[in-house]
C-alpha positions in Angstrom: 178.3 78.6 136.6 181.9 78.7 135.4 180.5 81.3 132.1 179.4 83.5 135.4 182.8 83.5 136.7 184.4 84.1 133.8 182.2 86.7 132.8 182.3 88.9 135.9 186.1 88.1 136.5 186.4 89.6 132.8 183.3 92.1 132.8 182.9 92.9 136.4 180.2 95.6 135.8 178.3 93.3 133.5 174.9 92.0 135.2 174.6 88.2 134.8 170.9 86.6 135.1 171.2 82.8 135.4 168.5 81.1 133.5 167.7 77.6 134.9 165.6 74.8 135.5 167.7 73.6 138.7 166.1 74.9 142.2 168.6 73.6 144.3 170.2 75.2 147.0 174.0 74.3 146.4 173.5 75.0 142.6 172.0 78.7 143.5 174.1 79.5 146.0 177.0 78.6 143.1 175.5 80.9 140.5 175.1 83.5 143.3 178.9 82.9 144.2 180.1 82.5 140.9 178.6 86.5 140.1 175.1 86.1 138.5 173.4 89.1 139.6 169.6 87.1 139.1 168.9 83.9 139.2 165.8 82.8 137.3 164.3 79.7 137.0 163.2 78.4 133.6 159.3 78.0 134.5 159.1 81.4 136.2 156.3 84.2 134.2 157.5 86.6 132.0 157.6 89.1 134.0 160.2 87.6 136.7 162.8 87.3 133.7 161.9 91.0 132.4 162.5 92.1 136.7 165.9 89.9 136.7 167.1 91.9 133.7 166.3 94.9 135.2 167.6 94.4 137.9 171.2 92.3 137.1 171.5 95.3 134.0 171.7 97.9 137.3 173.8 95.9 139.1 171.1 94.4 142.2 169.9 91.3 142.8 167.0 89.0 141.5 165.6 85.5 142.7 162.4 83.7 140.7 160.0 83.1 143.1 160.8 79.6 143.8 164.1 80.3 144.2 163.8 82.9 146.8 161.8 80.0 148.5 164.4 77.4 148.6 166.8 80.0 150.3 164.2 81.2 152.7 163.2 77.9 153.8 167.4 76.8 154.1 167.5 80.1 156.5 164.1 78.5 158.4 165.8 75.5 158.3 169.0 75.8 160.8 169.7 73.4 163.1 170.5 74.7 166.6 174.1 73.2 166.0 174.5 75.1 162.8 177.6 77.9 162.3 175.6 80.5 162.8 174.5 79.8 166.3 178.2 79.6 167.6 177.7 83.9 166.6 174.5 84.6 168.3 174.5 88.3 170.2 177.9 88.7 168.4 176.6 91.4 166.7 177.7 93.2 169.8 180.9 93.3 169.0 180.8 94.8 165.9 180.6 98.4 164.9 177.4 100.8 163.1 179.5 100.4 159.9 180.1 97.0 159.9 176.5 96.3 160.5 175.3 98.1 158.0 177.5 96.3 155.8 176.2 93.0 156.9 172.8 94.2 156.6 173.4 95.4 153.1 175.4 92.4 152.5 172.3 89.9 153.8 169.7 92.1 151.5 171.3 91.2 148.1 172.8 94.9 147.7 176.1 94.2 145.7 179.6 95.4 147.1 179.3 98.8 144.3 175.7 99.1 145.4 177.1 99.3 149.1 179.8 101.4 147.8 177.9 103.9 146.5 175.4 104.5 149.4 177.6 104.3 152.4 180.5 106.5 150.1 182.7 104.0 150.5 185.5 102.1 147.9 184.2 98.6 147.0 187.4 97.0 147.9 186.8 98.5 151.2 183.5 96.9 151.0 185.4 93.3 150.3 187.7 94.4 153.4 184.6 94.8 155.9 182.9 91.3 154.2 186.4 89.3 155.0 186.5 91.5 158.6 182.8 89.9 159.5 183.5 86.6 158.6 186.3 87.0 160.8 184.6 88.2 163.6 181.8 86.2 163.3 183.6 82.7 162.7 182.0 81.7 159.2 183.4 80.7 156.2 180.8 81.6 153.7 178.3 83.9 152.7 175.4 81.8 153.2 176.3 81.6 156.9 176.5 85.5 157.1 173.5 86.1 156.0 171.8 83.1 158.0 173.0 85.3 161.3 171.8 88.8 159.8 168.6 86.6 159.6 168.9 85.2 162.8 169.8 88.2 164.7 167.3 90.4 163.2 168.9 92.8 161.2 167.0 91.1 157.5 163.3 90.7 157.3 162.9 87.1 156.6 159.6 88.3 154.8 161.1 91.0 153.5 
């Protein structure tokens, strides 16, 4: 997790695949935070690690199988109490842009993927993430995307 760091705070355009034998939510969503693009665990096929190099070397996201799992069930998983329920129907309040952010954001897209397709800057694309945390009262990633979920705007089989 700290190699990732390092590597994207020195490479940023480099695609990371994490290679692992840890399915643990707080260890994936670390790698994810941290910059790996894929995160693959060490018993996945072949052709899941040949998908995540394909897919971190042009800059999108990759989960193993099992590791898409564990974050789909901790999104199946929220409590009524959680974060994300202070924010339900806030999506109201925000505008088309900002959603499709969110929804971009909450598929995986990274913030130059985003860039590119809405023709915006990608710091402008860290300026909308840090504007719907705001808005929406989270303090991590993991929670905006549980709403995106929640709210409808992410197919949770998708």
């Amino acid at each position: 997790i700290t190699a990732a760091a390092e590597i994207r705070n020195a490479c940023p355009e480099t695609g990371i695949v994490m290679l692992t034998f840890q399915a643990q939510l707080d260890v994936i969503r670390a790698a994810i935070g941290a910059g790996a693009n894929a995160y693959v665990l060490k018993d996945s096929t072949e052709g899941e690690l040949f998908d995540a190099i394909v897919a971190a070397a042009a800059g999108r996201r990759y989960m193993s199988q099992r590791a898409s799992e564990v974050m789909v069930e901790s999104f199946i998983d929220i409590d009524a109490d959680d974060t994300a329920s202070s924010a339900h129907g806030a999506l109201r309040g925000l505008s088309t842009r900002e959603r499709q952010v969110l929804q971009m954001l909450a598929e995986g897209s990274s913030n130059n993927h985003i860039a590119e397709t809405l023709n915006l800057s990608p710091k402008t694309v860290e300026t909308y993430r840090s504007r719907l945390m705001r808005k929406l009262e989270v303090t991590s990633f993991a929670a905006l995307v549980r709403i995106a979920v929640r709210e409808g705007l992410v197919d949770r089989q998708g």
